[in-house]
N, C-alpha and C positions, 0 to 999 in steps of 0.2 A: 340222755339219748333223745335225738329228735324223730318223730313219728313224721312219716311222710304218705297217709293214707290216698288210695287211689282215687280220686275226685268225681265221681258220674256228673253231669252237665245241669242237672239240676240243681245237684249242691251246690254246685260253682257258683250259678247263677243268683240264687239264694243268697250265697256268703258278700256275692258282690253286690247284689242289689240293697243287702242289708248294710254294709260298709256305705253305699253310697249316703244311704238314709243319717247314717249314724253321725260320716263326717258334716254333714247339713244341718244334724243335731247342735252335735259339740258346737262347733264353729259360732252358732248363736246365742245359746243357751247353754251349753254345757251340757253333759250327761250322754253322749254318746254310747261311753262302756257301758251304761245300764243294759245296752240295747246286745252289744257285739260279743260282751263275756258272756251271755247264756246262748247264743247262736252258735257259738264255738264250742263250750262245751254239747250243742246239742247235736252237733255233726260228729261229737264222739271221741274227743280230746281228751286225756286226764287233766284236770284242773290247773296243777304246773304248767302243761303245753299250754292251755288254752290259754293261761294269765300272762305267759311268754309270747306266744302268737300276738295275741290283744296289743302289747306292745309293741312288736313291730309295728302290724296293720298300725295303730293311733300313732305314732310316730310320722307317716305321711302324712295325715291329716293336721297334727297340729304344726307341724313346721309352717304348712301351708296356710294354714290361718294366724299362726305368727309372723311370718315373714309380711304376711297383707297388710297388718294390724302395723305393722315396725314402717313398711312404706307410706303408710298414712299419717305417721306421726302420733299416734297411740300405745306406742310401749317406748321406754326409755331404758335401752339398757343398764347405762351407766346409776343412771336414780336408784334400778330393780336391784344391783349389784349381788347386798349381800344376802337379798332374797334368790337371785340365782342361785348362788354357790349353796347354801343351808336346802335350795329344794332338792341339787344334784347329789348332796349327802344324805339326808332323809331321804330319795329315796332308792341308794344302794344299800342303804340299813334295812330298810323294810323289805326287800326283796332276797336280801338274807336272809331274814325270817323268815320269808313265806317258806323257804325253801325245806325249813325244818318241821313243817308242818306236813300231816302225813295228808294222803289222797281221803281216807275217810272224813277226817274234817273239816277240809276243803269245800268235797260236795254238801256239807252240812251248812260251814258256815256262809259259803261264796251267797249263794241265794237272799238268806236272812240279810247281810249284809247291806245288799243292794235295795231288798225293798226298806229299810231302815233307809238306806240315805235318802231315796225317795221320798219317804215318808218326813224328814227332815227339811227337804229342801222344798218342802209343798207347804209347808205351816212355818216356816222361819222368813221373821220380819225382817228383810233386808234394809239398812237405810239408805237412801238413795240421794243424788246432790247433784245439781246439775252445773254445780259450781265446775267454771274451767282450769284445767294448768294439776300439778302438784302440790304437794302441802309442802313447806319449808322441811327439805330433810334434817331434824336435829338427833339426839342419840336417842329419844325415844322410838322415834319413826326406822331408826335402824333396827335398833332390839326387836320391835315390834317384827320386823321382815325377814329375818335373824329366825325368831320364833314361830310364826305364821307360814316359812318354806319351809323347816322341821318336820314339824306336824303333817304339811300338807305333801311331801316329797315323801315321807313316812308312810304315808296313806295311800299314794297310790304308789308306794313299790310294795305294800303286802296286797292288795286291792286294784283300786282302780275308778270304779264306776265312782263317778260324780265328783272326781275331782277337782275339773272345771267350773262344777256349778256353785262347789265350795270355795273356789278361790275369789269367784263375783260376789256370793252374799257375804265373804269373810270382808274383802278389801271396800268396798262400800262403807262398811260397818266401822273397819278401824281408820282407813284412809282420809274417809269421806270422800271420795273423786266419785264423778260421774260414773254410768253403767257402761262408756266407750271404753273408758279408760281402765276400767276393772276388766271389763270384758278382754283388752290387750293384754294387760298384765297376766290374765288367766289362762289367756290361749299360748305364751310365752311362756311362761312358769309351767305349763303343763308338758309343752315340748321337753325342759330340761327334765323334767322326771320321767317324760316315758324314755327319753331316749338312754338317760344314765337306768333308768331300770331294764330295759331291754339290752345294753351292755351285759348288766350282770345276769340277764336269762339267758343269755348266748352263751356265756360263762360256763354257766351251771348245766348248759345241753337242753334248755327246755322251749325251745322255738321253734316254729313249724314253718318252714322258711316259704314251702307253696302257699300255703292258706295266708299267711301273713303279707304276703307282697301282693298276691292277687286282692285280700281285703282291701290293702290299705291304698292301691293306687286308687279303687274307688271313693273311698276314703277321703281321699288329696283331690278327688275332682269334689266330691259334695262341700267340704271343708273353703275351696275355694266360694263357690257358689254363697256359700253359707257365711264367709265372711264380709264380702260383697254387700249382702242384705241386711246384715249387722249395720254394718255403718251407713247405707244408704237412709234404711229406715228407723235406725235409733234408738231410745230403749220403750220408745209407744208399741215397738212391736217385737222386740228383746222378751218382754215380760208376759205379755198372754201368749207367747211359742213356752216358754220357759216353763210357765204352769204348766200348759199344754202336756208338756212331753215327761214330768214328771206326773201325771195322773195316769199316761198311759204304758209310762213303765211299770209303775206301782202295780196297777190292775194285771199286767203280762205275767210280772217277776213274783205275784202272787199266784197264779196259777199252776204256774212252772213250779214254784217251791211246794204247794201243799196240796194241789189238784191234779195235778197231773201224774 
């Protein structure tokens, strides 16, 4: 069933201005959903819809910070190949599952989740290279992409938050490419998993089609904005936004989880 609550102007304004924020987030740094899956459940979504909505709304945004990244010369389809396909299967597996997951442990675990990633993505040593170009693809480098869209397509079709920020410090680490080129790869590979997980939430009836299109066009504006400054200014200023936005999600999605 899709829920199509009545919107008073405030909410509206809220949900948009927070999508603006969010796709401004992702787009540089990753972690957007940290921000937009507790907005949404806090306008009163059950957790399916909202984890359904979330993917439409992020759907405008990362297209849009893929497609920039792709014009620039920063993601390589063809290279990413069998990392595409392994992240569009991971994550219509994972979005099965969620589905089987009741509403009460949703609101339990959705929270902890998110400040765990937070908390993961604030203390983990990414390594970073400013070496240019791709690494010679051989069958390790495949496996490895193979393995690394699984996990992370899997991730964000039961989830979501910080799966872009996990695709920068994973592909750094195993790649070694610069923080441009992770950065493209992450805003690319995030597109294929929201958008094959938002298939299968449409599927299953759990998308909120107002909140989700009103989100996410703002979304698609911040997201542009946001990739823009990505590559203008490089990863000198990738990396103290990056901290940045994962300290003050942390602090939010803590409050919201056990204070509030």
């Amino acid at each position: 069933m899709v829920i199509d609550p009545v919107l008073d102007m405030s909410l509206w304004i809220t949900l948009c201005s927070v999508g603006f924020v969010a796709g401004l987030i992702d787009a540089i740094a990753g972690g957007g959903g940290m921000l937009t899956v507790p907005t949404l459940l806090t306008s009163g979504l059950p957790p399916h819809v909202a984890l359904g909505t979330n993917k439409l709304a992020a759907s405008f945004g990362s297209f849009t910070a893929s497609f920039t990244f792709y014009r620039k010369n920063l993601f390589n389809p063809k290279y990413w190949r069998l990392a595409i396909i392994a992240t569009a299967i991971g994550a219509i597996l994972g979005t099965i599952i969620v589905n089987f997951l009741s509403v009460e442990f949703l609101d339990k675990y959705i929270p902890v989740l998110i400040v765990m990633t937070a908390i993961y993505t604030l203390f983990s040593k990414s390594v970073t290279s400013e070496i240019q170009g791709l690494p010679i693809k051989t069958i390790n480098i495949k496996v490895k992409q193979v393995v690394q869209g699984l996990i992370l397509g899997f991730y964000d079709g039961v989830a979501g938050p910080g799966t872009g920020a996990f695709w920068v410090s994973s592909s750094n680490a195993i790649y070694r490419i610069n923080i441009l080129l992770s950065s493209g790869l992450a805003r690319s590979t995030n597109f294929v998993s929201n958008f094959f997980s938002l298939l299968t939430f449409i599927y299953l009836g759990h998308v909120n089609f107002v909140l989700g299109i009103s989100m996410g066009i703002f979304i698609m504006l911040g997201a542009w904005v946001g990739a823009h400054w990505a590559i203008k200014f490089g990863s000198k200023f990738i990396r103290p936004v990056f901290i940045t936005v994962v300290i003050l999600m942390s602090i939010n999605l803590a409050y919201q989880a056990w204070l509030s």
